[in-house]
Phi, psi and omega in degrees: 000137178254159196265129155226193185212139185252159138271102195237171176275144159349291183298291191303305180310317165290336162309308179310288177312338168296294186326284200299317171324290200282336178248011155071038195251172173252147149300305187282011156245013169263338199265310181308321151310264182352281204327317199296324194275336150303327172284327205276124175287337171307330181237014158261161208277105174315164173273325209273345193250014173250290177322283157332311177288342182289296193328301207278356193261330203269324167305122167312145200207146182231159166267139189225134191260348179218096162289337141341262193307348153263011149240023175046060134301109203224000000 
């Protein structure tokens, strides 16, 4: 294993590092873990699930105050 370095901001490092700390994390294998689950293509973002998600952005929306009751849910 190699030492490497990043450039994080102060703040975000120190926050991080409380956090992993108060929950009894190693830091460097949760940053390590982030990396590994961006790589993993099982949970990486489809061109076909962007497409899709544009499509839905793009669709008009109504507000519904009982969602129950408008979609005859009982």
């Amino acid at each position: 294993m190699s030492v490497k370095s990043f450039s994080i901001s102060d703040d975000v490092y120190e926050k991080y590092s409380s956090e992993c700390k108060r929950l009894g994390l190693n830091m460097s294998k949760q940053i390590e873990n982030f990396m590994k689950f961006q790589l993993d293509e099982e949970f990486a973002v489809r061109e076909e699930y962007i497409y899709k998600i544009d499509k839905l952005r793009k669709e008009r929306f109504r507000p519904v105050s009982d969602f129950d009751k408008e979609f005859e849910i009982s």
